[in-house]
MIDOSE-1310 file (N, C-alpha, C; in nm, 2 decimals, decimal comma, always signed):
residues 267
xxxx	+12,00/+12,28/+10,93/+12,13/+12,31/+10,98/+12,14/+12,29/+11,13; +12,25/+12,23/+11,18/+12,23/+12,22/+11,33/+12,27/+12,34/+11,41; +12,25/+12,31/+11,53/+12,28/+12,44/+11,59/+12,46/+12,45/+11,58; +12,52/+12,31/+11,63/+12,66/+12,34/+11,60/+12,74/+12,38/+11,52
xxxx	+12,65/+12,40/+11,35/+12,67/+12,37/+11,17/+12,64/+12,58/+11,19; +12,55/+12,55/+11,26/+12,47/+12,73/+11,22/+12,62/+12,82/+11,32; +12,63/+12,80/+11,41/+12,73/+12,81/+11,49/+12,88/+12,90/+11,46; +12,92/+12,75/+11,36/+13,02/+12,78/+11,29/+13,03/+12,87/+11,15
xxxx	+12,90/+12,87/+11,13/+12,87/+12,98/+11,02/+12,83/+13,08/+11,05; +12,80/+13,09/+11,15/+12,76/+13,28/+11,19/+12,89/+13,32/+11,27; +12,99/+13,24/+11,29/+13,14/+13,32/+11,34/+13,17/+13,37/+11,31; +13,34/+13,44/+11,34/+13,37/+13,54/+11,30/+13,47/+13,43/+11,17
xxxx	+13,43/+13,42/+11,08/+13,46/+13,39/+10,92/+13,50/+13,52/+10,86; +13,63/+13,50/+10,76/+13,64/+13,60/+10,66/+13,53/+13,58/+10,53; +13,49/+13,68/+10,53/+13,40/+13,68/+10,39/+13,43/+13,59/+10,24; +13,36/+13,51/+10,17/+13,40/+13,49/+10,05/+13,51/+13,64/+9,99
xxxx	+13,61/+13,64/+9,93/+13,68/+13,70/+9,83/+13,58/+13,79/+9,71; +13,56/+13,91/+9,69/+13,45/+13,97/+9,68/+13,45/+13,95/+9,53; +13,58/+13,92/+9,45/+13,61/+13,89/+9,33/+13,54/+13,71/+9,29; +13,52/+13,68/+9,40/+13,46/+13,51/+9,34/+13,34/+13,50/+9,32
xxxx	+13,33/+13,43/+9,21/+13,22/+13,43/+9,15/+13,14/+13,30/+9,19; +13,26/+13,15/+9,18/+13,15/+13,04/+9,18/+13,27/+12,94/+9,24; +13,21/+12,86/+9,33/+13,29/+12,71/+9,42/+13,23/+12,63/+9,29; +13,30/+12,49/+9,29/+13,26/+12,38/+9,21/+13,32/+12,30/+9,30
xxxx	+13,21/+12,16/+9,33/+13,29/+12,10/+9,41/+13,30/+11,92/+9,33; +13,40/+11,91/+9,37/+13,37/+11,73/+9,34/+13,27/+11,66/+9,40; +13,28/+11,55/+9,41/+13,12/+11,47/+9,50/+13,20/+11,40/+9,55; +13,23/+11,26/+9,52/+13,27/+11,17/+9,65/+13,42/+11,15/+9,68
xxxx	+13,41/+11,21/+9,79/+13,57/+11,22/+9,87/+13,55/+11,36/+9,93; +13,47/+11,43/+9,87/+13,46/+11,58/+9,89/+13,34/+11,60/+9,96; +13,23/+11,62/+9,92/+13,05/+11,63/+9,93/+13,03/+11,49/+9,98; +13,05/+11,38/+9,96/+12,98/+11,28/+10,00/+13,09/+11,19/+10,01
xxxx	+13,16/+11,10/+10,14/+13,23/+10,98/+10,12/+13,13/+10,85/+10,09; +13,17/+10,81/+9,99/+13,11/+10,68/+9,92/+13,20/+10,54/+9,97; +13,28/+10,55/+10,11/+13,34/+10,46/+10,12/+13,29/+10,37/+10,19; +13,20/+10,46/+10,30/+13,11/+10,37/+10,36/+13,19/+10,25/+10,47
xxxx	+13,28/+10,31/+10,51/+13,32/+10,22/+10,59/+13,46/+10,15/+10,52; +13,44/+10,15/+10,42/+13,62/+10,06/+10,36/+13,71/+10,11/+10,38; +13,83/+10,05/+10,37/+14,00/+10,16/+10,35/+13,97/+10,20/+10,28; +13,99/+10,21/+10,15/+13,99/+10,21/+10,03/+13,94/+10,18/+9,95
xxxx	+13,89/+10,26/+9,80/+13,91/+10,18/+9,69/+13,97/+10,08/+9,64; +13,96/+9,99/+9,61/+13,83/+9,91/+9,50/+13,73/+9,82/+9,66; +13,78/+9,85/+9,77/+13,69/+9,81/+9,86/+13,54/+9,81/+9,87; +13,53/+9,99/+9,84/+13,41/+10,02/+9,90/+13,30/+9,96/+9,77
xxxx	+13,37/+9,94/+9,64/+13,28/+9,88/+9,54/+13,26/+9,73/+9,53; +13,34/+9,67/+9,63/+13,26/+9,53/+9,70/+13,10/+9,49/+9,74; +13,03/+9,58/+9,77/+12,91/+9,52/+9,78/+12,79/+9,56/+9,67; +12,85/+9,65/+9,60/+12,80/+9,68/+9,48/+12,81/+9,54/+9,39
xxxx	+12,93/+9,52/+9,37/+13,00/+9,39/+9,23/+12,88/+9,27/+9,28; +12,90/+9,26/+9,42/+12,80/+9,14/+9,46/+12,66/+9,12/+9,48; +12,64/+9,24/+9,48/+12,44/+9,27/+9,46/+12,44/+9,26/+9,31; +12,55/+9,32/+9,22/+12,54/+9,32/+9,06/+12,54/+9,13/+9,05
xxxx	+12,63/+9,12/+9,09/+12,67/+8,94/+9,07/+12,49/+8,83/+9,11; +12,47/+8,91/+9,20/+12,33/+8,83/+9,27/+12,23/+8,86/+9,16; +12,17/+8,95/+9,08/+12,07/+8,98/+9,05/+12,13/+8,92/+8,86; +12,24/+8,93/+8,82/+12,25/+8,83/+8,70/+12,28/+8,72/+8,74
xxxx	+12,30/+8,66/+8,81/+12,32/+8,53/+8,89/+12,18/+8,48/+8,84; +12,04/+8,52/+8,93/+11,91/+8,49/+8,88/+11,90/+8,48/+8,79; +11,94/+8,53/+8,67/+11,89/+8,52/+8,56/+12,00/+8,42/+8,45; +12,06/+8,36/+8,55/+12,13/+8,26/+8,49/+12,26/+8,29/+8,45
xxxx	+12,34/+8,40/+8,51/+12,51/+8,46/+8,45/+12,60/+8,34/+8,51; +12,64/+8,31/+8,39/+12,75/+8,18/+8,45/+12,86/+8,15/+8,51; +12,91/+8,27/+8,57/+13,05/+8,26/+8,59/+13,02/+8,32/+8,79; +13,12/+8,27/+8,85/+13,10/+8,26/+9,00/+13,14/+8,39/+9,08
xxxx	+13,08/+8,44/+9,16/+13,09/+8,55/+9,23/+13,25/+8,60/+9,27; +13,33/+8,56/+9,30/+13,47/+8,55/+9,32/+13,57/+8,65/+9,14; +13,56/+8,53/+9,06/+13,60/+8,56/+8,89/+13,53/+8,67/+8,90; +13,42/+8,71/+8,90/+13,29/+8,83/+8,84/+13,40/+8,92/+8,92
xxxx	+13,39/+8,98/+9,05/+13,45/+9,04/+9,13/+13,53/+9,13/+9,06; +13,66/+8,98/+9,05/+13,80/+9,02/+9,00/+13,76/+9,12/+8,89; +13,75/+9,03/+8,81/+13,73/+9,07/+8,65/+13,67/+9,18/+8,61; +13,51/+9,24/+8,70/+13,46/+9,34/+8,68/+13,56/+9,49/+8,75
xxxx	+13,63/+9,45/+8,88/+13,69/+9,57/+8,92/+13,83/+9,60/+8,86; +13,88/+9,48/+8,77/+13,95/+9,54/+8,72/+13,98/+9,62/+8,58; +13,81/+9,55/+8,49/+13,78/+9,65/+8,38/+13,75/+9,78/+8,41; +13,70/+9,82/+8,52/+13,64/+9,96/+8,56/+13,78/+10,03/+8,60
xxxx	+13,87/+9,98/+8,68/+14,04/+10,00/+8,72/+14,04/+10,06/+8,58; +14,10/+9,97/+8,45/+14,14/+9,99/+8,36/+14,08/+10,10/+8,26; +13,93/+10,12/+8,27/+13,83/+10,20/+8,21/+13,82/+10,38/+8,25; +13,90/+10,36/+8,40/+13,86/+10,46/+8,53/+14,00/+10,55/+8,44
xxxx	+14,13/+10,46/+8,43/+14,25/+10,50/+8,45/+14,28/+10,59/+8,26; +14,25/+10,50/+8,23/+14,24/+10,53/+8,02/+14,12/+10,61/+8,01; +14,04/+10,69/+8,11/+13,96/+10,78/+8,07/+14,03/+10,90/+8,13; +14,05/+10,92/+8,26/+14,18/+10,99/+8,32/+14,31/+11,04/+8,23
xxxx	+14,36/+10,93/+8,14/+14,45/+10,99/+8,03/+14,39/+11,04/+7,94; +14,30/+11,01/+7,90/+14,23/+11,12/+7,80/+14,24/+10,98/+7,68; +14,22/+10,89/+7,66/+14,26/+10,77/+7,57/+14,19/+10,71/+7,57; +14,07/+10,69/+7,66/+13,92/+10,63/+7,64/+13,79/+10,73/+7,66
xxxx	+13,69/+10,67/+7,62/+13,60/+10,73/+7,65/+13,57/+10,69/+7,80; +13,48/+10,83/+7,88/+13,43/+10,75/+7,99/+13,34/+10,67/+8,05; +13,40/+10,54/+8,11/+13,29/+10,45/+8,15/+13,17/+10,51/+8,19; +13,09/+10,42/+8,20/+12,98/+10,40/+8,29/+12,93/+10,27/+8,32
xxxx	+12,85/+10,27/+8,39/+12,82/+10,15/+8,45/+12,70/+10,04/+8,40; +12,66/+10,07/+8,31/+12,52/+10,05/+8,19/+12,65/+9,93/+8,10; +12,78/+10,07/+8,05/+12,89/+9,96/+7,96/+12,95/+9,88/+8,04; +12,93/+9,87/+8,15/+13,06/+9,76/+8,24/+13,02/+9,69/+8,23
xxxx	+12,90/+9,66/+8,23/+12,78/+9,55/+8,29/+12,78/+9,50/+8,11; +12,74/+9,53/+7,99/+12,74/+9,56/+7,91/+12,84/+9,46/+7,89; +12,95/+9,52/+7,87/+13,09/+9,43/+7,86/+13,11/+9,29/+7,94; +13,04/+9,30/+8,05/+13,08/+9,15/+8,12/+13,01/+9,08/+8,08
xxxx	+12,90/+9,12/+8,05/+12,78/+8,99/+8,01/+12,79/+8,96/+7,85; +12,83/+9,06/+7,75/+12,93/+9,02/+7,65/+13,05/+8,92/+7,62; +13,09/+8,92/+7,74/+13,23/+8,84/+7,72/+13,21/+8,69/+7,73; +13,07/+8,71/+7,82/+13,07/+8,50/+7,88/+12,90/+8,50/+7,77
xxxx	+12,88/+8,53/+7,69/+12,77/+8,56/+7,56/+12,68/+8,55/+7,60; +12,63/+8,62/+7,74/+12,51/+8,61/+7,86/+12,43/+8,72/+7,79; +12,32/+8,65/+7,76/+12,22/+8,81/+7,67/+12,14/+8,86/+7,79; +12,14/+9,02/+7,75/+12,13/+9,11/+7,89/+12,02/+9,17/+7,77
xxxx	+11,89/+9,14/+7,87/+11,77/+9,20/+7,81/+11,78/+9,36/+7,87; +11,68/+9,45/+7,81/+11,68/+9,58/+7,85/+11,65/+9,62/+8,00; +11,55/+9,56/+8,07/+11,49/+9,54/+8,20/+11,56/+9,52/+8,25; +11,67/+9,39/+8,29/+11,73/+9,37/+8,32/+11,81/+9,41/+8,36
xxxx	+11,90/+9,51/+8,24/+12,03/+9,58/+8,27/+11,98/+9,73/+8,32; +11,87/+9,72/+8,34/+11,83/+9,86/+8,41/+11,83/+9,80/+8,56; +11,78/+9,71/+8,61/+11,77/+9,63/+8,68/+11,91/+9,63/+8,76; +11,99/+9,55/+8,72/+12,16/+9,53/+8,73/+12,19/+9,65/+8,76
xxxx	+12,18/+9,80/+8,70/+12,29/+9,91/+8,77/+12,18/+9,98/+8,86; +12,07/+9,93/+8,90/+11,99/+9,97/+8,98/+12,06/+9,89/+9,16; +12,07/+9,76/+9,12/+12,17/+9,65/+9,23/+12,27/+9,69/+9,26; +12,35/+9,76/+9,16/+12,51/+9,77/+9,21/+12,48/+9,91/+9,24
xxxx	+12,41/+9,99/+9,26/+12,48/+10,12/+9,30/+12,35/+10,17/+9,46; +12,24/+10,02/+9,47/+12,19/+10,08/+9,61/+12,27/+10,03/+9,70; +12,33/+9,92/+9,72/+12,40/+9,92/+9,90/+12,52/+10,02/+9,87; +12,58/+10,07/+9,83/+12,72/+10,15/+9,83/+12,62/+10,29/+9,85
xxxx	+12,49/+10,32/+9,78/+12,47/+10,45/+9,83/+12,39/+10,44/+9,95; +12,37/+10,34/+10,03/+12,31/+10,32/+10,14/+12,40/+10,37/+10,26; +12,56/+10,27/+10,21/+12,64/+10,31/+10,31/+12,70/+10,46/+10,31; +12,71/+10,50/+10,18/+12,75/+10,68/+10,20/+12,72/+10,75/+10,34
xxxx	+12,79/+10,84/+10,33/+12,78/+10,98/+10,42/+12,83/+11,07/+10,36; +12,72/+11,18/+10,43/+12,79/+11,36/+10,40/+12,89/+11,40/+10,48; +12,98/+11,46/+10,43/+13,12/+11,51/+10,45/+13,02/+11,58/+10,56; +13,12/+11,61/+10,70/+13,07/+11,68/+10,78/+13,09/+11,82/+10,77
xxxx	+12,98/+11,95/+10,79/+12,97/+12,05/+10,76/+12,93/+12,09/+10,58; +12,88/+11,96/+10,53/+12,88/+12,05/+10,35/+12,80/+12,10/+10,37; +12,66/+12,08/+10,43/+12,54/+12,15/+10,35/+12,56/+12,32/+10,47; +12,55/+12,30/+10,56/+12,61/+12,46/+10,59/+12,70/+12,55/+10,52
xxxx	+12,80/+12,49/+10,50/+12,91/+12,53/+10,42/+12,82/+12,57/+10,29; +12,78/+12,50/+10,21/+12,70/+12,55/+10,07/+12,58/+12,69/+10,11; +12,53/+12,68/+10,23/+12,45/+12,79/+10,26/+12,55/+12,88/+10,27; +12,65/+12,88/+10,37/+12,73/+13,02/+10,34/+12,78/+13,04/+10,27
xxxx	+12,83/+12,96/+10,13/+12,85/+13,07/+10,00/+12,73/+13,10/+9,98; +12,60/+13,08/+9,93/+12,50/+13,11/+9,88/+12,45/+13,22/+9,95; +12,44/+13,22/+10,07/+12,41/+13,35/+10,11/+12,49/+13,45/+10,09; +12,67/+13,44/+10,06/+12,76/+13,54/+10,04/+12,72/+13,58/+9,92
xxxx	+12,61/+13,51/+9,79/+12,62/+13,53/+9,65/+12,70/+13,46/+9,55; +12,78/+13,38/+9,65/+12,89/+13,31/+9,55/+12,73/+13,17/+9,45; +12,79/+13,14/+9,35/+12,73/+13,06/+9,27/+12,80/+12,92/+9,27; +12,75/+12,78/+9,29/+12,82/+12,68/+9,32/+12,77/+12,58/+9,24
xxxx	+12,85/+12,50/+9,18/+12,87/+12,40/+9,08/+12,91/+12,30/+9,17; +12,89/+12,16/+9,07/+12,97/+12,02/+9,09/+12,97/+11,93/+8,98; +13,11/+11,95/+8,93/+13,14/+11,84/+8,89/+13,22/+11,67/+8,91; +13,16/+11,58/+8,89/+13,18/+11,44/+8,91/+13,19/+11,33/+8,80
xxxx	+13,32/+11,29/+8,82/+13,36/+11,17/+8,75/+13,33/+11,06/+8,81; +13,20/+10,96/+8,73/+13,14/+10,90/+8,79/+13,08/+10,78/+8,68; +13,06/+10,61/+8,70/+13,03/+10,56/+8,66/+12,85/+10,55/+8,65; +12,84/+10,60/+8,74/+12,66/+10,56/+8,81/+12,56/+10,70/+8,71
xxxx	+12,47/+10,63/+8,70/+12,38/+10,72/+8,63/+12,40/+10,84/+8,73; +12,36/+10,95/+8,63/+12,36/+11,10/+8,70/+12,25/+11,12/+8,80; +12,14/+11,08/+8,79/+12,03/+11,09/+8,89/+12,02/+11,03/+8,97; +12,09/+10,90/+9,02/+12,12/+10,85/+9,11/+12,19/+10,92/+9,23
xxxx	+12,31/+11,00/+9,22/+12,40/+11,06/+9,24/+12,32/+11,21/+9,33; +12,21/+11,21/+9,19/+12,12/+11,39/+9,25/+12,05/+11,33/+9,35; +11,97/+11,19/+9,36/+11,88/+11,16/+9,47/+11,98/+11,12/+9,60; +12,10/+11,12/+9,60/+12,20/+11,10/+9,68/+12,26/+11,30/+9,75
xxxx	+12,23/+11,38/+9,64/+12,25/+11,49/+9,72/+12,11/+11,56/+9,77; +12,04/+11,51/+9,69/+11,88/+11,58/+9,74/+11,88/+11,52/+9,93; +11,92/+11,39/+9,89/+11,91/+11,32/+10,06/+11,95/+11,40/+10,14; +12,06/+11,44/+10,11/+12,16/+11,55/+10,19/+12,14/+11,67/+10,20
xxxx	+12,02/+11,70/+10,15/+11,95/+11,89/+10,15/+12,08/+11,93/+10,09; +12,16/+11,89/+10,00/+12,27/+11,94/+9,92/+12,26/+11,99/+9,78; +12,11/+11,93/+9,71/+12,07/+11,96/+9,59/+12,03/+12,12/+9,56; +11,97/+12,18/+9,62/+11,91/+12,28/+9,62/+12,00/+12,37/+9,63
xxxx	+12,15/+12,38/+9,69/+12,23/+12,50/+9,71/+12,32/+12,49/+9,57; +12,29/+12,34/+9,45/+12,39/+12,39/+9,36/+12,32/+12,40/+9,23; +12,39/+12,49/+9,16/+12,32/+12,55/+9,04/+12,35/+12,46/+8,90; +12,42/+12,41/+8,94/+12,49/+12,33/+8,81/+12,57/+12,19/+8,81
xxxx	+12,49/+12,08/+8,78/+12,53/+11,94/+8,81/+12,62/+11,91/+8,71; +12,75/+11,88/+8,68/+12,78/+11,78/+8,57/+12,85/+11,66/+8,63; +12,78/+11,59/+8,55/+12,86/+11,42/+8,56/+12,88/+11,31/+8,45; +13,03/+11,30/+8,47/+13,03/+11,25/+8,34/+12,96/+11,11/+8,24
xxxx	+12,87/+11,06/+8,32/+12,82/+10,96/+8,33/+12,70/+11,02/+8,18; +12,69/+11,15/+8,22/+12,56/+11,15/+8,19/+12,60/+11,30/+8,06; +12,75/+11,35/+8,06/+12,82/+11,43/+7,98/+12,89/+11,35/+7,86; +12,97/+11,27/+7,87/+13,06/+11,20/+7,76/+13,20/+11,25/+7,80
xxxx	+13,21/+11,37/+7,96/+13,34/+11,43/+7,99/+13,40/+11,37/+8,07; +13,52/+11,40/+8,12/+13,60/+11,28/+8,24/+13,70/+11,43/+8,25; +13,70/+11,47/+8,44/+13,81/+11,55/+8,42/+13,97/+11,45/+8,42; +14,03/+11,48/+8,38/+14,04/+11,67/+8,36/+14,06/+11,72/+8,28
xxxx	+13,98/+11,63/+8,18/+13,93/+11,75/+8,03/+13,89/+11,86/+8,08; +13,93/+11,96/+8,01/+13,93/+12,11/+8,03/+13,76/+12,10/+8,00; +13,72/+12,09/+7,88/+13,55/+12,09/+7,88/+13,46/+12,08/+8,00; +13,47/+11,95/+8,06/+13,40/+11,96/+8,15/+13,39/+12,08/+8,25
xxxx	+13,54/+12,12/+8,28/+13,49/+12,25/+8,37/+13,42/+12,37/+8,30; +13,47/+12,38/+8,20/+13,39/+12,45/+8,07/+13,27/+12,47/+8,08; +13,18/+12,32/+8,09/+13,05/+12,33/+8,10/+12,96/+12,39/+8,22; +13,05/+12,35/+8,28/+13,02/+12,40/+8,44/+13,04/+12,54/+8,45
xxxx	+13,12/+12,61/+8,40/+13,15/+12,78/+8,44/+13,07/+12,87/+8,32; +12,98/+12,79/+8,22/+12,89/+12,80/+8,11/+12,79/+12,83/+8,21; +12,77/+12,68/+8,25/+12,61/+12,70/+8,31/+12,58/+12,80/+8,43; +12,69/+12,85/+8,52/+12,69/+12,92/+8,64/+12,72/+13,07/+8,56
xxxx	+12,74/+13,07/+8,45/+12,84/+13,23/+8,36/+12,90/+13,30/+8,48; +12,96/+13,21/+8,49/+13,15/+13,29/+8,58/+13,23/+13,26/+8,50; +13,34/+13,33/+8,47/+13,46/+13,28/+8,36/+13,55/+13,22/+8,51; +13,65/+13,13/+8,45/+13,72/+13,02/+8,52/+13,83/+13,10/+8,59
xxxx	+13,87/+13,20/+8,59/+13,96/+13,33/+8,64/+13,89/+13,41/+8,79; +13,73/+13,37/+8,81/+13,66/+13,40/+8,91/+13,62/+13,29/+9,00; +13,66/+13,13/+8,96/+13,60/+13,01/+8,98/+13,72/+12,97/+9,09; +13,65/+12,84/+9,19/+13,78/+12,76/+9,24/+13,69/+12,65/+9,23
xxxx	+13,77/+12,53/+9,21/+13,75/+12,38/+9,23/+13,80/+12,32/+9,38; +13,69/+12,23/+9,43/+13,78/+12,21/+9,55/+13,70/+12,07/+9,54; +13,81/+11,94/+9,54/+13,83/+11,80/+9,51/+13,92/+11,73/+9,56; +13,95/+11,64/+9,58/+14,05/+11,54/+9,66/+14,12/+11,38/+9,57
xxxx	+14,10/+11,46/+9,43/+14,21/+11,40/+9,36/+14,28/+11,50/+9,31; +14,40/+11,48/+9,31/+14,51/+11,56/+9,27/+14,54/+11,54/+9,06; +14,53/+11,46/+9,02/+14,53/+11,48/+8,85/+14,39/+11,51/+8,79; +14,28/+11,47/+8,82/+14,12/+11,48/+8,82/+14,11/+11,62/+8,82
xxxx	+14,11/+11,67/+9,01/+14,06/+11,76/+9,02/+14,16/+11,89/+9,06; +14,26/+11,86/+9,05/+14,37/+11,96/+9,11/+14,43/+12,05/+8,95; +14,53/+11,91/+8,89/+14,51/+11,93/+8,74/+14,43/+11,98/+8,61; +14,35/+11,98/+8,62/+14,22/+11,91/+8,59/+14,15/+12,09/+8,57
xxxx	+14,11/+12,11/+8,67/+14,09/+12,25/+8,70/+14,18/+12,40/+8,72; +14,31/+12,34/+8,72/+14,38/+12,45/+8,70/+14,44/+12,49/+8,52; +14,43/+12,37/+8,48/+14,47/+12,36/+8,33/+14,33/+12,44/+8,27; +14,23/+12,43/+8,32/+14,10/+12,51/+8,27/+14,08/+12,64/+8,32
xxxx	+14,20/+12,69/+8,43/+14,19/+12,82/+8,42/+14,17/+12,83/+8,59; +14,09/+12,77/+8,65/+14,03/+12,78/+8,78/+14,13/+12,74/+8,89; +14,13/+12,79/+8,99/+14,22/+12,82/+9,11/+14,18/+12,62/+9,17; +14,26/+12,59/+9,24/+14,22/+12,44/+9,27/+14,27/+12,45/+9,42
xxxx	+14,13/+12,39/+9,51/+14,19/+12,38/+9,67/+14,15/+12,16/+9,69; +14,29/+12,15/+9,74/+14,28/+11,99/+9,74/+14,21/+11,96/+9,88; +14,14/+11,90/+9,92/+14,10/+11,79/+10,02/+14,21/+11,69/+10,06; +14,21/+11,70/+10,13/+14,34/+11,58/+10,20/+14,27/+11,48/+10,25
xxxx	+14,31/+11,38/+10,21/+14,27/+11,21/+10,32/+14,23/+11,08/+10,22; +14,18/+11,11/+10,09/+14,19/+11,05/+10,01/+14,31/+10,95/+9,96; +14,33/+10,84/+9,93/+14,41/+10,75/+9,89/+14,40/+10,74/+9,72; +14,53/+10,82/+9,69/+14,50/+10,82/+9,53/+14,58/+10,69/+9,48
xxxx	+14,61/+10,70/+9,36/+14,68/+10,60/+9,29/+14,79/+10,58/+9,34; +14,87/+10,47/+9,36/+15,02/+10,49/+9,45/+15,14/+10,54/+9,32; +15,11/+10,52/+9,21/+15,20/+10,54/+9,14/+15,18/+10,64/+9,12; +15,09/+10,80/+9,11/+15,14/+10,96/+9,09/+15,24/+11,00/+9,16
xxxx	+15,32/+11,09/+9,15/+15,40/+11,16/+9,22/+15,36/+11,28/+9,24; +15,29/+11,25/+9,39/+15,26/+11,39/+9,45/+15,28/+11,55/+9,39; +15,43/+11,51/+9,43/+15,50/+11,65/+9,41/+15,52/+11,69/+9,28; +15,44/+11,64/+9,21/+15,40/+11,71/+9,07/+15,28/+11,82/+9,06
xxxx	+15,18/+11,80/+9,17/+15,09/+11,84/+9,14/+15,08/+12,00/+9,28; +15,08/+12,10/+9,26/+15,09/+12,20/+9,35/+14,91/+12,26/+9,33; +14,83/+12,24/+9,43/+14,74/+12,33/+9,48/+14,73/+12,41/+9,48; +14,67/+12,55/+9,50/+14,65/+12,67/+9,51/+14,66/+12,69/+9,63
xxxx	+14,59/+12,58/+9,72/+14,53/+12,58/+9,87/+14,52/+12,40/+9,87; +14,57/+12,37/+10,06/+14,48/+12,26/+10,08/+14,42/+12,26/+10,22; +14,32/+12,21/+10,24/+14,29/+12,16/+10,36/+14,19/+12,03/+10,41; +14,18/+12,01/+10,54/+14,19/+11,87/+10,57/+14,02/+11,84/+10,60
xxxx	+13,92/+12,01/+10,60/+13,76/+11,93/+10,61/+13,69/+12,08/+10,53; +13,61/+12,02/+10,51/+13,53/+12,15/+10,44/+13,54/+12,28/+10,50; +13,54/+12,23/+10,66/+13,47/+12,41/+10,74/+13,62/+12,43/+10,74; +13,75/+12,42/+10,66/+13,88/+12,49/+10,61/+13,85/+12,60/+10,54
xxxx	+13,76/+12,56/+10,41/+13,70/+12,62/+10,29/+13,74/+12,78/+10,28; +13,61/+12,81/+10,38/+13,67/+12,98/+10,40/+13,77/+13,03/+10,46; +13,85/+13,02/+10,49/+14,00/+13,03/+10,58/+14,10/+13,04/+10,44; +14,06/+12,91/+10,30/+14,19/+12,86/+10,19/+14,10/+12,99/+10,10
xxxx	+13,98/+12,99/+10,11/+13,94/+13,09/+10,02/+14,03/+13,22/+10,03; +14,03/+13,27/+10,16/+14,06/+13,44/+10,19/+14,21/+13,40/+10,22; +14,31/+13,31/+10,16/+14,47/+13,27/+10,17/+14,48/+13,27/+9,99; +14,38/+13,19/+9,89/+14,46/+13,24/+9,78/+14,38/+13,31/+9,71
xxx	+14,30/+13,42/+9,75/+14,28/+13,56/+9,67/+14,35/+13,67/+9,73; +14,36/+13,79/+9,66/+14,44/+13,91/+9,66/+14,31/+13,97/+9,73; +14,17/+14,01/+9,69/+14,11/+14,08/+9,76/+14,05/+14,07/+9,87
């Protein structure tokens, strides 16, 4: 923790809410920006598609870096969006690959396709960063006693993701990983927060979710019972309408957290 991270956590902060049991956090937009420098989505999965494109390329995939691009970001678009309604199962990145090299009758040995989502998910987690202030922030709930979860809707294998928070001294403060990559869940199926307020045993009436999609994680977690504080700055879908979705709490960086905490509890 830095001195300016320790700083801000030995001030004068209002206490966790003595009734809260457990934070759950999202991962990327929240815990970790995976943009890496892009505007936006489907940007920052530009250098991913093209290390994927490079490494079946070698092995003889026929179709040209440009078409692959398209075609792959907009199955995952289409895969991301029909798992979100609850109408597909959720991707992963093992079937994307899976599917593309199906389509042009490119046979994808086992090695290989281990190989492939091993290409597309190291330059994108190279460029990541940690949201500034999370891993302090996770020490001061844990030292309050609070119990902290994360769950993540996520194409990329699950352990990829954990050697992505272990990087971050972020592994150790959470008790309970889900991701749907590695569950069969997508929020904002109610289950998945289920699973998470299982593995921590806090019932969801003691829980808050704090995420920076508003149908995922706002929706998502309130329909399960759990209080929802949004992250602002994220670029969602253009076509939701906002003002459908009401938060409990929002704010604009993690070190808000305790401030939205002790604004929507009663104790």
């Amino acid at each position: 923790m830095t001195t300016q991270h320790s700083a801000l956590y030995t001030a004068e902060l209002p206490k966790p809410p003595a009734s809260l049991g457990a934070v759950i956090f999202d991962l990327g937009g929240t815990l970790i920006d995976y943009l890496g420098g892009a505007p936006s989505w489907p940007e920052m999965e530009f250098p991913g598609v093209l290390a994927l494109h490079d490494c079946l390329s070698a092995a003889g995939f026929p179709i040209d870096a440009e078409a692959f691009r398209e075609s792959f970001i907009a199955a995952m678009d289409h895969r991301w969006r029909a798992a979100t309604e609850g109408i597909s199962d959720p991707p992963t990145l093992g079937s994307l690959i899976l599917e593309a090299c199906h389509a042009v009758s490119f046979h994808l040995e086992g090695e290989l396709h281990e190989t492939a989502i091993a290409a597309y998910c190291a330059p994108i987690a190279d460029r990541a960063v940690v949201a500034g202030g999370a891993e302090p922030l996770l020490a001061w709930l844990r030292g309050h006693g609070v119990r902290i979860g994360l769950i993540s809707n996520t194409i990329w294998p699950a352990e990829v993701h954990r050697l992505d928070l272990e990087r971050y001294a972020l592994l150790n403060h959470i008790e309970a990983t889900i991701f749907s990559s590695e569950t069969g869940l997508w929020k904002p199926d109610p289950r998945i927060f289920g699973l998470a307020l299982d593995q921590l045993g806090v019932p969801a009436e003691r829980a808050v979710f704090v995420g920076d999609r508003l149908m995922e994680d706002v929706q998502g977690a309130q329909r399960a019972g759990l209080r929802a504080i949004f992250v602002e700055g994220t670029l969602d879908y253009a076509d939701i309408d906002a003002s459908a979705f009401i938060p409990d709490a929002r704010i604009k960086q993690l070190a808000d957290l305790p401030f939205a905490l002790a604004q929507i509890w009663d104790d």
